[in-house]
C-alpha positions as CSV (number, residue, x, y, z in Angstrom):
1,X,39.8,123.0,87.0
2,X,42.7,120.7,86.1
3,X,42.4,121.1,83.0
4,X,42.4,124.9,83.2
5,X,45.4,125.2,85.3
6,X,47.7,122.7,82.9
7,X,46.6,125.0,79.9
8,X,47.5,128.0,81.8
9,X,50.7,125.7,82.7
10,X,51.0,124.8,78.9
11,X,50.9,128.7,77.8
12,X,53.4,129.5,80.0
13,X,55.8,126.9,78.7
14,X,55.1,128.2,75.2
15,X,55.6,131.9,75.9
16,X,59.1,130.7,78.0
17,X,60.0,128.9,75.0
18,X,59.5,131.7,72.1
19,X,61.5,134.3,75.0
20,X,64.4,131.9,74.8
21,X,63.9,131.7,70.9
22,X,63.9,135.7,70.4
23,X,67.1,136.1,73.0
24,X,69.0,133.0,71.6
25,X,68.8,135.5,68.4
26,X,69.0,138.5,69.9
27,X,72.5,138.4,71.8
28,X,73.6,135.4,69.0
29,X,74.2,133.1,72.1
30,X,77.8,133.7,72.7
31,X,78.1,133.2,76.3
32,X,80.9,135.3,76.9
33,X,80.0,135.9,81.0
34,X,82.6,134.9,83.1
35,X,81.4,131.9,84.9
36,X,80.0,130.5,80.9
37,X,83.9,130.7,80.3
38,X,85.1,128.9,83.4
39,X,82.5,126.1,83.2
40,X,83.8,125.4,79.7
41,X,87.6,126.0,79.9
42,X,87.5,123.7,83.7
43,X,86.3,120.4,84.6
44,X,87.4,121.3,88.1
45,X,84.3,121.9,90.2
46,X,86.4,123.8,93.1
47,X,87.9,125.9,90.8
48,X,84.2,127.2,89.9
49,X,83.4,127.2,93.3
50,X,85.9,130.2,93.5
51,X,85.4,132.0,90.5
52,X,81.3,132.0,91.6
53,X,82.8,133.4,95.4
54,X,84.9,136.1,93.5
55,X,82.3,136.9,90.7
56,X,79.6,137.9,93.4
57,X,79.1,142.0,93.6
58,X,81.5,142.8,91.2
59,X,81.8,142.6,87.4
60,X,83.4,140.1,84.8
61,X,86.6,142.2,84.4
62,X,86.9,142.0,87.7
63,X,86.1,138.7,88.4
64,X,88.5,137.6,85.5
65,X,91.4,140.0,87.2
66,X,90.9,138.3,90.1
67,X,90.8,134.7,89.2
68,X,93.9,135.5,87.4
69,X,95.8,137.0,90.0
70,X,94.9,133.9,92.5
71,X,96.0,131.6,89.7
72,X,99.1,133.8,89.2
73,X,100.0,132.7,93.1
74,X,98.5,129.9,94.0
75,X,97.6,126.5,92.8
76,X,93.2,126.4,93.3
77,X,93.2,123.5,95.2
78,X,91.6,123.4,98.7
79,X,94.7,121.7,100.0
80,X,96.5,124.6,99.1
81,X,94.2,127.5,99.5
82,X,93.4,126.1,102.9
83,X,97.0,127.0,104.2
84,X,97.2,130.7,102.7
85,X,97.1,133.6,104.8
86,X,94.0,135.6,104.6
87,X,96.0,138.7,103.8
88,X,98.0,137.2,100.6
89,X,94.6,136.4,99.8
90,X,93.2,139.6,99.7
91,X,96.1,140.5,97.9
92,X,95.7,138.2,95.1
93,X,92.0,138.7,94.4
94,X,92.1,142.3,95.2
95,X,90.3,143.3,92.0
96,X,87.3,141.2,92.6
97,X,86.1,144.2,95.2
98,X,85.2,142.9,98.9
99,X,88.5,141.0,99.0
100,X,88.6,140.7,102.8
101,X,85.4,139.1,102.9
102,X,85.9,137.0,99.5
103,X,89.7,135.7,101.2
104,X,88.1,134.6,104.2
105,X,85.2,132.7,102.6
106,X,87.6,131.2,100.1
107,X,89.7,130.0,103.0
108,X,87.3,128.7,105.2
109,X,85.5,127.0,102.6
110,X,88.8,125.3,101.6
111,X,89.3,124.3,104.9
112,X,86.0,122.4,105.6
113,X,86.3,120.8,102.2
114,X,89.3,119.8,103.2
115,X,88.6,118.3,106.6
116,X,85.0,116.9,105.9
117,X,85.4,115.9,102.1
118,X,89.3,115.2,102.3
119,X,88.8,118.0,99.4
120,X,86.3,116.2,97.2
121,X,84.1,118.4,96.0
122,X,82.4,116.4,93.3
123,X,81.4,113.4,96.1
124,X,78.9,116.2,97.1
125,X,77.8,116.8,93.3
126,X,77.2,113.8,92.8
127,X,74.6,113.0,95.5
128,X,71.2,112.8,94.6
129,X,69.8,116.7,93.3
130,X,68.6,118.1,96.3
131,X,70.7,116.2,98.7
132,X,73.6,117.7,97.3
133,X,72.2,121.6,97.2
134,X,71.2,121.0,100.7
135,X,74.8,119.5,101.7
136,X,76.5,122.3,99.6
137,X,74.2,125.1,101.1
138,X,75.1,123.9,104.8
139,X,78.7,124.6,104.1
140,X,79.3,128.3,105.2
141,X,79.8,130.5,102.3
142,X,78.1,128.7,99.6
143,X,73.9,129.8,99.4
144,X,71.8,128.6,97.3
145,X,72.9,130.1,94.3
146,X,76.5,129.0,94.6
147,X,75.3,125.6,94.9
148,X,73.0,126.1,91.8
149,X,75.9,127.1,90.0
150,X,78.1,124.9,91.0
151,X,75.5,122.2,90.3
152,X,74.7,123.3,86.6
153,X,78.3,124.7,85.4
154,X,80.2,121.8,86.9
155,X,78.1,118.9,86.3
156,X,74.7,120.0,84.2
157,X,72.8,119.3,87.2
158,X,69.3,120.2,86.5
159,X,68.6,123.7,88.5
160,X,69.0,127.3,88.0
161,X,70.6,129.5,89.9
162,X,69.2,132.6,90.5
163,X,70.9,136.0,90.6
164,X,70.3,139.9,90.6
165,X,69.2,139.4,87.0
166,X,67.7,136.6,86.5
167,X,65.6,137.3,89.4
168,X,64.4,141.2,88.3
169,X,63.9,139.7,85.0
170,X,61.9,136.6,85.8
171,X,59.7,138.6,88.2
172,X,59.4,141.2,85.8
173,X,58.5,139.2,82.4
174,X,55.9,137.3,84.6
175,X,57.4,133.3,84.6
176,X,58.2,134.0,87.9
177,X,55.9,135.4,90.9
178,X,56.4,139.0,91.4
179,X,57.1,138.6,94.8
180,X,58.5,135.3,94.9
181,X,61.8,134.6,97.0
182,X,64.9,132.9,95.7
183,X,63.3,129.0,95.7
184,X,59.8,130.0,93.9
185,X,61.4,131.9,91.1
186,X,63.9,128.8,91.0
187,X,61.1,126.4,90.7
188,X,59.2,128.7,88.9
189,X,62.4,128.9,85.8
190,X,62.8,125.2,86.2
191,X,58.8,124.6,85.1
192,X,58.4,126.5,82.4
193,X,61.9,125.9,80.7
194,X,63.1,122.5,79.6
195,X,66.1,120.7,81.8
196,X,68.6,121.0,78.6
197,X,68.0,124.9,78.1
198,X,68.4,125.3,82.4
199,X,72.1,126.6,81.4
200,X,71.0,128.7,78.4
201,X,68.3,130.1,80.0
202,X,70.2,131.3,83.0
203,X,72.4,133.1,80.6
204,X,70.2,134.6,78.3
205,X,68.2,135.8,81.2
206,X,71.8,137.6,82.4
207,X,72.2,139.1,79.5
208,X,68.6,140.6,79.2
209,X,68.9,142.2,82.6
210,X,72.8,143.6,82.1
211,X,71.4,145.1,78.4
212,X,67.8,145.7,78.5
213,X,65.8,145.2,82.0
214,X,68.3,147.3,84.1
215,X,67.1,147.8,87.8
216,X,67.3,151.2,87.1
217,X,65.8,152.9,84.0
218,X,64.6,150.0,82.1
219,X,65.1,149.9,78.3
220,X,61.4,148.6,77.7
221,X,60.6,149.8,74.1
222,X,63.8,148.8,73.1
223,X,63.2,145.4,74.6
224,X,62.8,142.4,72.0
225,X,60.8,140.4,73.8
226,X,58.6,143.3,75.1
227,X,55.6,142.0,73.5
228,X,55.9,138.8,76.0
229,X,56.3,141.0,79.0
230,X,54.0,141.4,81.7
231,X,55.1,144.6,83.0
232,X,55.8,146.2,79.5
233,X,52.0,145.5,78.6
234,X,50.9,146.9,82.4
235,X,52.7,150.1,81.6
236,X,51.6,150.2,77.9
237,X,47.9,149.6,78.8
């Protein structure tokens, strides 16, 4: 039975791998979504912290808009964040969509970063893996896939964080369960993909579910990797 189960384990891996190989030449593997952009251009692991928080519900134009606007006001630092008025706030990242709820997260995450952590974020990221996500995830605001991201983008922590996307597509493709919550399709992704593709793989899967494996209205012949799906082959045969 072992045996059988690390096969089907094995297969798995090898049909994960070849999906990354197709998208990697499908979309050319220019990660041009906004959080790929901030992790590179910023070693500053509170700065992603609120370009994640103003990137959620909302698109990368917006996101960008928004991050700009803060930046065009206000130094990101927790110290200084922590002391601005929810309202110029709101103001600031107005384009971002949801801006009263977005300010006051942003704020009262600054604040508790600053009181608890003297505003260290990185002496949370650099706990042990799970230690940190568990510390990070207790800090209202930040969920689980905040803390993913943050873990991944900031310091190529080994974990994936799951969104919208990544979720439909996983589910939908079948390396994921089709039912699973947020932590099984996470553990789910982080088996059958290698640690050093985690980032990749979290952006390739993006970019299938924004071009391809919409929520609504699926493009499934056009798909490339259709041949690999699960659900393409259910509705074919």
């Amino acid at each position: 039975m072992l045996t059988q189960v690390e096969g089907m384990s094995d297969t798995l891996m090898n049909r994960a791998h070849e999906i990354l190989k197709i998208l990697e030449r499908e979309f050319s593997f220019k990660p041009e979504e906004f959080m790929a952009l901030i992790a590179r251009r910023s070693g500053d692991p509170f700065r992603i912290l609120v370009a994640t928080i103003l990137s959620q519900n909302t698109n990368d134009r917006n996101s960008k808009a928004a991050l700009e606007g803060l930046e065009s006001r206000f130094e990101i630092k927790p110290e200084v964040l922590a002391e601005a008025s929810v309202e110029e706030l709101m103001e600031a990242i107005r384009p971002a969509g949801l801006q009263a709820q977005k300010a006051k997260t942003i704020r009262r995450v600054s604040e508790i970063l600053l009181k608890k952590y003297r505003g260290d974020l990185g002496s949370i990221l650099r706990k042990p893996l799970e230690v940190a996500r568990k510390e990070l995830i207790s800090i209202p605001g930040i969920g689980p896939k905040t803390a993913d991201v943050l873990l991944l983008f900031s310091l190529g922590r080994p974990t994936i964080p799951v969104d919208t996307h990544v979720m439909r597509v996983s589910r939908r493709i079948g390396l994921a369960p089709r039912r699973g919550n947020y932590e099984a399709v996470r553990r789910s992704l982080m088996e059958v993909f290698r640690p050093e593709d985690y980032l990749e793989a979290h952006l390739l899967l993006i970019k299938l579910g924004r071009t391809y494996c919409k929520s609504r209205k699926p493009k499934c012949t056009e798909c490339p990797i259709k041949e690999l799906c699960d659900s393409y082959k259910e509705k074919r045969f």
